[in-house]
C-alpha positions in Angstrom: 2.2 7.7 -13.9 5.5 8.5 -12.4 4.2 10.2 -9.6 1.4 8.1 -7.6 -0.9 9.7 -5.1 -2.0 8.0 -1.7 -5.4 7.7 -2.7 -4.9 5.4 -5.7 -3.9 2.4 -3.4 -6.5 0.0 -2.8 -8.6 0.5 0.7 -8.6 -3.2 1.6 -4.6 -3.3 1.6 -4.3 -0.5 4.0 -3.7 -1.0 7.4 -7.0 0.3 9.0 -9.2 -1.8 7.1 -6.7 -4.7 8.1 -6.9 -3.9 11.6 -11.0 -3.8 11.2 -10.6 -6.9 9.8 -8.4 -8.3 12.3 -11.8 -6.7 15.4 -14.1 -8.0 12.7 -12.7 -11.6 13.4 -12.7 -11.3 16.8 -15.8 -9.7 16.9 -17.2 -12.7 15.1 -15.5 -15.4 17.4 -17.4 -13.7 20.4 -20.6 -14.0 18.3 -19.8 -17.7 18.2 -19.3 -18.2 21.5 -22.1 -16.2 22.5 -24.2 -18.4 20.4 -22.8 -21.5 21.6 -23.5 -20.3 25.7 -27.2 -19.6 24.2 -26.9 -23.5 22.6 -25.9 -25.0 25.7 -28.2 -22.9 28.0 -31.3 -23.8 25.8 -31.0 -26.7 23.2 -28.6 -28.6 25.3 -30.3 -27.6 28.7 -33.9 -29.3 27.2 -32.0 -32.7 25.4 -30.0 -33.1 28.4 -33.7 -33.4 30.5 -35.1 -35.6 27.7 -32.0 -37.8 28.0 -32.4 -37.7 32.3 -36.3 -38.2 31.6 -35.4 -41.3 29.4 -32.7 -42.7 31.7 -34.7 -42.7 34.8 -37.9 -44.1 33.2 -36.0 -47.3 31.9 -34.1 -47.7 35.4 -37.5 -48.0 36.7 -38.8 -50.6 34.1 -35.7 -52.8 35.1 -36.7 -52.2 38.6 -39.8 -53.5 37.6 -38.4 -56.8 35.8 -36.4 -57.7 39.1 -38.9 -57.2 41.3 -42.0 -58.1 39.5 -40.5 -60.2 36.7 -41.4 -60.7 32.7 -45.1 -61.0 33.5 -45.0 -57.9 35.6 -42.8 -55.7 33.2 -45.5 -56.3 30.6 -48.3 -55.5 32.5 -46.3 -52.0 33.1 -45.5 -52.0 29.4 -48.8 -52.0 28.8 -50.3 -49.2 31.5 -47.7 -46.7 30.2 -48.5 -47.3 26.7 -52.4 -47.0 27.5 -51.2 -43.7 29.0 -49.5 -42.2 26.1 -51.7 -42.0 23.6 -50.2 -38.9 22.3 -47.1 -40.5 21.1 -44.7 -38.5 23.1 -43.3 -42.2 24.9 -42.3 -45.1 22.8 -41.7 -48.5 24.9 -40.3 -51.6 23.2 -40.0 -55.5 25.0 -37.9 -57.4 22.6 -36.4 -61.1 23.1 -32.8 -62.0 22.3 -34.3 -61.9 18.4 -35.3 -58.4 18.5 -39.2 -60.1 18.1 -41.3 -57.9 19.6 -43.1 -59.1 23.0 -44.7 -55.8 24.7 -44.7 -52.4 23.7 -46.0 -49.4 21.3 -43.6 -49.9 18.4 -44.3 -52.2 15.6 -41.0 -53.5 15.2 -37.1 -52.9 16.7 -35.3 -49.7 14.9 -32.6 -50.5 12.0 -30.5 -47.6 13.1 -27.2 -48.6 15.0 -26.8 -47.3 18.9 -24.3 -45.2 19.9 -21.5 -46.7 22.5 -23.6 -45.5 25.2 -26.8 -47.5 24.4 -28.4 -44.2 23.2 -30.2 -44.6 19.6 -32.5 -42.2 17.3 -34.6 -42.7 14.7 -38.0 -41.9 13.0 -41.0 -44.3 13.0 -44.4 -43.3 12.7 -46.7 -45.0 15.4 -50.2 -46.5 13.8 -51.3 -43.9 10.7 -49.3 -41.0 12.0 -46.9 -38.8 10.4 -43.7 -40.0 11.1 -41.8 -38.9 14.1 -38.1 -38.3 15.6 -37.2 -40.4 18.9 -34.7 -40.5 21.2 -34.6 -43.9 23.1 -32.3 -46.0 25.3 -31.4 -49.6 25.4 -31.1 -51.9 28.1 -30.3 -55.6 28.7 -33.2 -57.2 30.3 -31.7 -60.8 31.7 -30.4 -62.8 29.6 -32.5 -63.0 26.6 -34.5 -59.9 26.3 -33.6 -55.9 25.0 -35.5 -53.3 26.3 -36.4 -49.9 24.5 -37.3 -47.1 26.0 -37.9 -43.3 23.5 -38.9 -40.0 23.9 -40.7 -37.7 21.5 -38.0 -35.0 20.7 -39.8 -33.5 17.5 -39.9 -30.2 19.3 -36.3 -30.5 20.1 -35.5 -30.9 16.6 -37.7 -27.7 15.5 -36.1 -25.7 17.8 -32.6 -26.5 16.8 -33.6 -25.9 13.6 -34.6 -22.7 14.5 -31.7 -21.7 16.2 -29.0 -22.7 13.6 -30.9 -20.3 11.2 -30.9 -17.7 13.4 -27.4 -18.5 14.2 -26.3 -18.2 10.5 -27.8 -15.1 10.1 -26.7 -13.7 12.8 -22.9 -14.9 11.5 -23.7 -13.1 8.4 -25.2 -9.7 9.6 -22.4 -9.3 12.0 -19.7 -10.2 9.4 -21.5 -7.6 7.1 -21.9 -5.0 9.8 -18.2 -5.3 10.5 -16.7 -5.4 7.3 -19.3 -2.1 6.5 -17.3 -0.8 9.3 -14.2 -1.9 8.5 -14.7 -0.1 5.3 -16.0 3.6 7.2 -13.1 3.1 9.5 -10.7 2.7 6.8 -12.4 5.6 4.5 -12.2 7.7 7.7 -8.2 7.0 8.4 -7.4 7.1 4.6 -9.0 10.5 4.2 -6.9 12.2 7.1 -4.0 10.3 6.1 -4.6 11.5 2.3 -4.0 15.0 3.9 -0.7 13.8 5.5 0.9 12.6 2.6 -0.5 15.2 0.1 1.5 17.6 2.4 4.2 15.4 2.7 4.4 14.8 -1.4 4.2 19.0 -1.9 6.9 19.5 1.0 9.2 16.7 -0.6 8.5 18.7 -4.1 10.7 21.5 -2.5 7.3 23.5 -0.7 8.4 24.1 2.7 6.1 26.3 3.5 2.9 23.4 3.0 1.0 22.4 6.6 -0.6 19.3 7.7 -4.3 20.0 7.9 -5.8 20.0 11.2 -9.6 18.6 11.2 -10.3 20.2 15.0 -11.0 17.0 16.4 -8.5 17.1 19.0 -7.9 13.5 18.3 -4.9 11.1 17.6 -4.4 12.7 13.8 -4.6 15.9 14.9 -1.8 15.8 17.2 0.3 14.5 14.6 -0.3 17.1 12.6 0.0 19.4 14.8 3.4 17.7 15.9 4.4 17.7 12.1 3.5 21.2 11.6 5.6 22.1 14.7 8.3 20.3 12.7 8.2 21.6 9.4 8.3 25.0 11.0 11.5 24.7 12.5 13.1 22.4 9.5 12.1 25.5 7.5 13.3 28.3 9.9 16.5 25.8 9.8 16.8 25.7 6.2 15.8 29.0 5.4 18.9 30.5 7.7 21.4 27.7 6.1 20.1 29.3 2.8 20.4 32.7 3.9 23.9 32.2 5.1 25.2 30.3 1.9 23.5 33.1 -0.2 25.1 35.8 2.0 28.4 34.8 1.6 28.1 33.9 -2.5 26.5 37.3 -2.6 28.6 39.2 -0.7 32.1 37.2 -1.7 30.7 37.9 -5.6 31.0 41.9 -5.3 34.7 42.1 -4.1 35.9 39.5 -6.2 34.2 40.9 -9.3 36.3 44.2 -8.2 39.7 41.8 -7.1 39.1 40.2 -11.7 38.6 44.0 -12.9 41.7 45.0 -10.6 43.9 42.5 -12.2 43.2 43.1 -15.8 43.7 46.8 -15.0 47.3 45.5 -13.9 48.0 44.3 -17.5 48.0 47.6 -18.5 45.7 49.2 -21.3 46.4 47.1 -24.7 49.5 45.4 -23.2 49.3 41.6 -22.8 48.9 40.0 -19.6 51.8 37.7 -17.8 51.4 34.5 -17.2 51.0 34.8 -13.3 47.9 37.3 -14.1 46.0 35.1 -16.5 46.2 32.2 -14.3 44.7 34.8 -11.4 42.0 36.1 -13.6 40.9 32.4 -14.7 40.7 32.0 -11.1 38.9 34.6 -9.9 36.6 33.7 -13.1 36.0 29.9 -11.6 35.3 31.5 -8.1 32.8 33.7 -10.0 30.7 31.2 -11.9 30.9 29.1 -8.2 29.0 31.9 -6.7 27.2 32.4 -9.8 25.8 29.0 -9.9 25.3 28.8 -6.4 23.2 31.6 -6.3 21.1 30.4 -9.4 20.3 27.4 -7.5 19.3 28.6 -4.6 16.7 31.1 -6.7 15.3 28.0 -8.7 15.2 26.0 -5.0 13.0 29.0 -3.7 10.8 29.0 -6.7 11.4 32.5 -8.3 11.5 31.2 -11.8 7.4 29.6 -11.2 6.2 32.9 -12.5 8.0 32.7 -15.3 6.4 29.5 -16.4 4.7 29.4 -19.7 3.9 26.4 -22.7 7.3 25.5 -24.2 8.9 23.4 -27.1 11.4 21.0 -25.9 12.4 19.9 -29.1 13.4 23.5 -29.9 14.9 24.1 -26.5 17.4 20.8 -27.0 18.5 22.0 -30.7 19.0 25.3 -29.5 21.7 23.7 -26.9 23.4 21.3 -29.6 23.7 23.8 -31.6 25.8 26.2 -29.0 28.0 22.6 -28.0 28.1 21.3 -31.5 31.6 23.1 -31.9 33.0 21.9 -29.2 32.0 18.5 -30.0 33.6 18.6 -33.4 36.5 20.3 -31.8 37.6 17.1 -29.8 36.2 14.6 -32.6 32.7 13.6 -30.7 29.5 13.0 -33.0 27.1 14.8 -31.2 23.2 13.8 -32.0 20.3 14.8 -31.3 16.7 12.7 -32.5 13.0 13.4 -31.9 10.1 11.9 -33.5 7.8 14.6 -32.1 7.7 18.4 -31.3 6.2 18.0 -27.3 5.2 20.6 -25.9 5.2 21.0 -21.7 4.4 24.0 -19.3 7.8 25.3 -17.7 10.6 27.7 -17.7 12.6 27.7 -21.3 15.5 29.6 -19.3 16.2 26.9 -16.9 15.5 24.4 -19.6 18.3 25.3 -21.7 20.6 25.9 -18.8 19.9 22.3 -17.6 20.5 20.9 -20.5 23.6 23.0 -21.3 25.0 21.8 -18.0 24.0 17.9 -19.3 26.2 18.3 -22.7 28.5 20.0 -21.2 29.5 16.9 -18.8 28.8 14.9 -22.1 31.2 16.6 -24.0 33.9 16.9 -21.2 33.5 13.6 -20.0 33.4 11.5 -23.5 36.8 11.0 -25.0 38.2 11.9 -28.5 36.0 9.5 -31.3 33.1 9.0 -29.0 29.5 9.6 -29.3 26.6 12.0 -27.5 23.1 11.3 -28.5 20.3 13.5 -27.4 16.6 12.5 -27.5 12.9 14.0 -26.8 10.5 11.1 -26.5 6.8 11.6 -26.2 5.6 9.2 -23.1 1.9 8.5 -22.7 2.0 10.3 -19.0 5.5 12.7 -19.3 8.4 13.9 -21.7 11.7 12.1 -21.4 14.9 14.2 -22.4 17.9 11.6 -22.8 21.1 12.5 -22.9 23.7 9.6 -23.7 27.5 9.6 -23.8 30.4 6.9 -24.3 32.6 8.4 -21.7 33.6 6.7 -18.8 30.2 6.4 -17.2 29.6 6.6 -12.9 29.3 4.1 -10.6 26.1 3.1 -9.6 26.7 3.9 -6.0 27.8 7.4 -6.7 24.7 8.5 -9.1 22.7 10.3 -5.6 25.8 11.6 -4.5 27.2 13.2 -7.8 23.6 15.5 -7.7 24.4 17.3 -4.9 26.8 20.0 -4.5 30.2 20.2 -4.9 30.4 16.5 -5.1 33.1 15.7 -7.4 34.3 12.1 -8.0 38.5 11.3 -8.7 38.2 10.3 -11.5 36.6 14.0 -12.6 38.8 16.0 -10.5 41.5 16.5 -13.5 38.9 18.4 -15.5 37.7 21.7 -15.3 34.7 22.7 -12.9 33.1 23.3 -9.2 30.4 20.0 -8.6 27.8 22.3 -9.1 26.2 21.5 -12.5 24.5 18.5 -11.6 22.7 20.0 -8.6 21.4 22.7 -10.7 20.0 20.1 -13.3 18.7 18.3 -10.1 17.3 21.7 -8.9 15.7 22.5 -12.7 14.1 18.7 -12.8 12.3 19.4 -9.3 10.9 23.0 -9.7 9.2 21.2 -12.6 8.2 18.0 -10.9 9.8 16.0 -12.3 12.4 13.4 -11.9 16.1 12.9 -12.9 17.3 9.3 -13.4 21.2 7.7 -14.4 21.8 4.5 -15.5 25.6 3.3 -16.3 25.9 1.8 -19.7 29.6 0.6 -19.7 31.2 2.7 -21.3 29.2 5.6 -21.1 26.3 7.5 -19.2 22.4 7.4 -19.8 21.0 10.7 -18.0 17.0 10.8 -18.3 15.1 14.0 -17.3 11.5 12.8 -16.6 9.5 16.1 -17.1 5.8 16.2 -16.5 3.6 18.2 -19.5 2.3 20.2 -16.5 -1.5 20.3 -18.3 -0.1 20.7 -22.1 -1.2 17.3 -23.6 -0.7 19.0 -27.4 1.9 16.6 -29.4 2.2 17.8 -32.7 4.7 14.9 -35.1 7.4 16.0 -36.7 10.3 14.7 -38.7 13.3 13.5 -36.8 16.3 16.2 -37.3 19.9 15.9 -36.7 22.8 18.1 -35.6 
């Protein structure tokens, strides 16, 4: 559709769930580090006394070899492994072959030491299951390797233990967070859906629309209340700019009405009029449809016509309108057109229709020059209904297509033919009391204006034949 409300836009690109996203992260990078404290204080607290418990029991077997020498560090070997029948030490006296000499292990581990001596590996001591060690290595002489390896099966389980329950931890608070994300976003999105739905009826021309306040007393509802407070005076502002434009149309409208009737009572009763007093009454006639149209648009801007609103054929509407301008087409040699593939029906006012589209072939017809062409079009879009008007005249710039919608705006180049600025600000004015939208595109030569008219809850289309004027 041509008109898109806040709450079609995805939640995840708005910028609360962003933001959650963005605690979410850091929520989760505390979780990590909290988990790796909890690694160090446990895990690493209980390998780091394995490794001290390793370390100081081979220091003391070398001890052993120096003091006592190879016969005595065997008869050691051999106590300690008659004391640890349970498996929990592993001791292994090796010559410069790795050949076993003393010892619990079978034979010397395959698995390759790390830099600092340290090795583990899993062997299986007689029939047992097999079983993780952690052992040192140290150079006994010249010609002998000594192993020394702690049990560290438990170590392992409870590592185990804790990288599960870290990973689920990771993924319940990455769930829990993102849920949140989402309520937070929901939550903003909601209030924020208020804002905007305000904003949207207040940019349709409804000044008189408020922010809703929740009661909260929080962040959203001071802005409301801050935007409320605004709107109030912006309309108080408005209204008195309005009232004093429509008090001086009104009031200038009576007296000159009187200065036109004055004048032609100069003439004289059948007697015709100099030149002096025509060019005066074709003045005070220009001033006249100034105010008129100024007061027009400022009833359509304040929404008087919306009662008047009823289902209407905007096929008919558009031939009635060629037909009043085909004349003065032919007059000046213009083809003037007008195609529909469909009688559309739309809810509005046919009074403003047909002035709004007057005022469009009228700047067609003034505008185009002697030979050209002005086509008019109903199309049926899926979501609206599109009245086209298109001339060959001598188009507008680009820049200039906001500018010429307001009032009074006249470019040069128009200036040498009749009028006041004022008939595309009533088209404008038209287009918005029924929500719609008015759009110009330059065609070189010539001038593409598009009314974009909602069907305002009348989806009946019935096809016709295409007709021409």
């Amino acid at each position: 559709m041509i008109w898109k409300s806040v709450n079609s836009r995805l939640i995840f690109r708005t910028s609360a769930f962003q933001l959650a996203v963005i605690y979410a992260a850091l929520f989760l990078v505390s979780v990590l580090v909290l988990f790796g404290t909890l690694y160090w204080a446990t895990i690493g607290s209980v390998s780091r006394q394995i490794d001290a418990t390793i370390e100081s029991e081979i220091l003391g077997l070398a001890e052993q070899y120096e003091r006592r020498g190879l016969n005595g560090l065997v008869d050691v070997l051999t106590e300690r492994v008659s004391r640890s029948d349970d498996g929990g030490s592993i001791y292994l006296f090796a010559d410069s072959g790795l050949r076993p000499i003393s010892g619990n292990l079978r034979r010397w581990p395959s698995a390759t030491p790390a830099a600092d001596g340290q090795i583990e590996f899993e062997t299986s001591l007689g029939a047992g299951q097999s079983t993780r060690y952690r052992a040192n290595i140290l150079s006994v002489g010249p010609n002998y390797r000594l192993l020394v390896g702690r049990d560290i099966r438990e170590l392992v389980q409870l590592t185990v233990v804790f990288q599960r329950a870290a990973i689920w931890g990771v993924v319940a608070v990455l769930i829990l967070a993102l849920a949140g994300g989402v309520f937070m976003s929901f939550s903003a999105q909601r209030k924020l859906a208020g804002i905007n739905r305000t904003a949207r009826r207040i940019i349709d021309g409804d000044l008189s629309e408020r922010v809703p306040i929740t009661g909260t007393h929080d962040e959203y509802d001071e802005l409301a209340t801050n935007i409320n407070e605004m709107l109030t005076q912006i309309e108080a502002l408005l209204g008195n700019v309005r009232h004093v434009g429509d008090s001086i149309a009104h009031d200038l409208k009576t007296p000159l009405t009187r200065l036109r009737n004055r004048l032609e009572s100069l003439a004289g009763g059948g007697t015709a009029m100099s030149p002096e007093l025509e060019k005066c009454v074709a003045e005070a006639d220009r001033l006249l449809a100034t105010f008129n149209a100024l007061l027009r648009i400022a009833r359509i801007e304040s929404g008087a016509f919306r009662t008047a609103f009823s289902t209407v054929n905007l096929s008919d509407v558009v031939e009635g309108a060629c037909d009043l301008y085909h004349a003065a087409a032919e007059e000046k040699g213009i083809s003037l057109n007008f195609k529909s593939k469909s009688v559309a029906t739309m809810y509005g006012d046919r009074e403003l229709l047909a002035q709004a589209i007057a005022n469009l072939l009228d700047n067609a017809v003034k505008y185009t020059p002697r030979g050209g062409n002005i086509e008019i079009a109903v199309n049926d879009e899926p979501d609206h209904l599109e009245l086209v008007v298109t001339d060959t005249g001598r188009g507008v710039p680009e820049a200039d297509h906001d500018r010429i919608q307001q009032r009074f705006i006249r470019l040069d180049a128009a200036r040498s033919e009749p009028g006041n600025g004022l008939g595309l600000s009533l088209v404008k004015a038209v287009t918005d009391q029924h929500r719609g939208r008015l759009v110009m595109q330059n065609l070189q030569p010539g001038l593409k204006v598009s009314m974009e008219l909602p069907r305002g809850g009348i989806d009946s289309v019935v096809p016709a034949e295409p007709t021409t004027n």
